[in-house]
C-alpha positions in Angstrom: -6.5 15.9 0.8 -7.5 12.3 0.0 -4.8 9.1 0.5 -5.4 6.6 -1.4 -4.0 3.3 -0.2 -3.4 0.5 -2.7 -2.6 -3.3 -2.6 -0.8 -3.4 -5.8 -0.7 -7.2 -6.6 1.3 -8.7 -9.8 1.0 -12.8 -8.4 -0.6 -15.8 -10.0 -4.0 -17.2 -9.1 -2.5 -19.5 -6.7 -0.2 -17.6 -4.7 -3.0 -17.2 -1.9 -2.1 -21.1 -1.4 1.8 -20.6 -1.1 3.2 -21.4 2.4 5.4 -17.8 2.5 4.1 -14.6 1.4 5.8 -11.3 1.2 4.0 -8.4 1.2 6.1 -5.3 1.1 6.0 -1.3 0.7 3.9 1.6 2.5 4.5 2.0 5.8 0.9 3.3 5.8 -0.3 0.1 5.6 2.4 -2.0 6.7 2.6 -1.0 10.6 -1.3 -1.5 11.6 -3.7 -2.5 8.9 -1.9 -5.8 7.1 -1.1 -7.0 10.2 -4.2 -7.1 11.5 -5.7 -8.5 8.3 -2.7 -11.3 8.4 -4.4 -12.0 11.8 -8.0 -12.6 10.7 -6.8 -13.9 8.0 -5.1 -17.0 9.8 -8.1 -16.8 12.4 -10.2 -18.5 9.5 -8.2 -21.4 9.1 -5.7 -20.0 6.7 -2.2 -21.5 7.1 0.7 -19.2 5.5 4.1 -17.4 6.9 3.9 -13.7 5.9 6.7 -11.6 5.5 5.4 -8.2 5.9 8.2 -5.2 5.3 6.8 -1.2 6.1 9.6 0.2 3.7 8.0 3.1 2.1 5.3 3.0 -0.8 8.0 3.2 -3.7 9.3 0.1 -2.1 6.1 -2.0 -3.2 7.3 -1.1 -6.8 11.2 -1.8 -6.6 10.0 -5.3 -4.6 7.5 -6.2 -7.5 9.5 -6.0 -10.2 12.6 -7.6 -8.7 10.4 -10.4 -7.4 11.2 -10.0 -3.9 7.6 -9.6 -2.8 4.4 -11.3 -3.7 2.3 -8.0 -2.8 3.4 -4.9 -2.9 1.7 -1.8 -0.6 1.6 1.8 -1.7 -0.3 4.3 -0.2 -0.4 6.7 -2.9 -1.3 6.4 -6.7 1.3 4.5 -9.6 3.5 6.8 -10.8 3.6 6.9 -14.8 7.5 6.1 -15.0 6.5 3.3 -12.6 4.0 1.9 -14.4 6.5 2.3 -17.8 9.2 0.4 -15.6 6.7 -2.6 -15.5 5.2 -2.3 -18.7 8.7 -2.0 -20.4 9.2 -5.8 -18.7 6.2 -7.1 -20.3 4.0 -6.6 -16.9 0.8 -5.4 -16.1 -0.4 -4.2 -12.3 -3.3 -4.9 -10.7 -4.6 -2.7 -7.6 -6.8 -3.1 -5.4 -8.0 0.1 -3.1 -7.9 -1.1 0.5 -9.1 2.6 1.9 -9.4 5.7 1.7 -8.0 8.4 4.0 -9.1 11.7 5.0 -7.3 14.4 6.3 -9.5 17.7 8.1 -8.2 20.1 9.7 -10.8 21.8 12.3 -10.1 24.9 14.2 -12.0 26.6 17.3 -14.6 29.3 16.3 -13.1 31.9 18.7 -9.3 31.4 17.1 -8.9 34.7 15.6 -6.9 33.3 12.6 -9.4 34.0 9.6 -6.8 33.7 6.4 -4.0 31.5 5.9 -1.7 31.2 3.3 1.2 29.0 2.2 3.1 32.0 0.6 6.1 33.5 2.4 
């Protein structure tokens, strides 16, 4: 199973310049990763106030179009009645893939399970 996590952005060329920025949605992201990139981000020299929320992925999109957030986070793909949401407001998104995840799972040799199934 693959994860893909997103920075879904819908912001004007100078918003990287703005003194606040709100970045808001997947929890995925939200708790570890943007954090630490807020903090190498300011390590350069950057100045800026972040707001970062870990709401949930469909978050990202309910902050986006209401223009409570200046980046949203999802860590799964755009949904089509999403997408139609912004589209039917004249919008356009933009994503950017941040990473990917992987998810294995690994078993000893000697477990004697050979089969599994997800039937009942």
């Amino acid at each position: 199973m693959k994860l893909i996590v997103l920075f879904l952005i819908i912001i004007s060329a100078t918003a990287w310049s703005q003194q606040n920025i709100a970045i808001k949605g997947s929890d995925t992201l939200g708790a570890k990763m943007v954090p630490k990139l807020k903090e190498v981000w300011l390590a350069e020299g950057n100045k800026a106030e972040f707001e970062i929320a870990a709401e949930g992925s469909s978050q990202a999109f309910t902050n986006l179009l209401a223009g409570t957030c200046d980046i949203g986070m999802s860590s799964r793909e755009l949904r089509d009645s999403e997408r139609e949401r912004f589209k039917a407001k004249g919008l356009e998104l933009v994503s950017h893939i941040a990473a990917w995840d992987m998810i294995a799972v690994v078993v000893n040799r000697d477990n004697p399970v050979r089969d599994l199934t997800t039937k009942r």
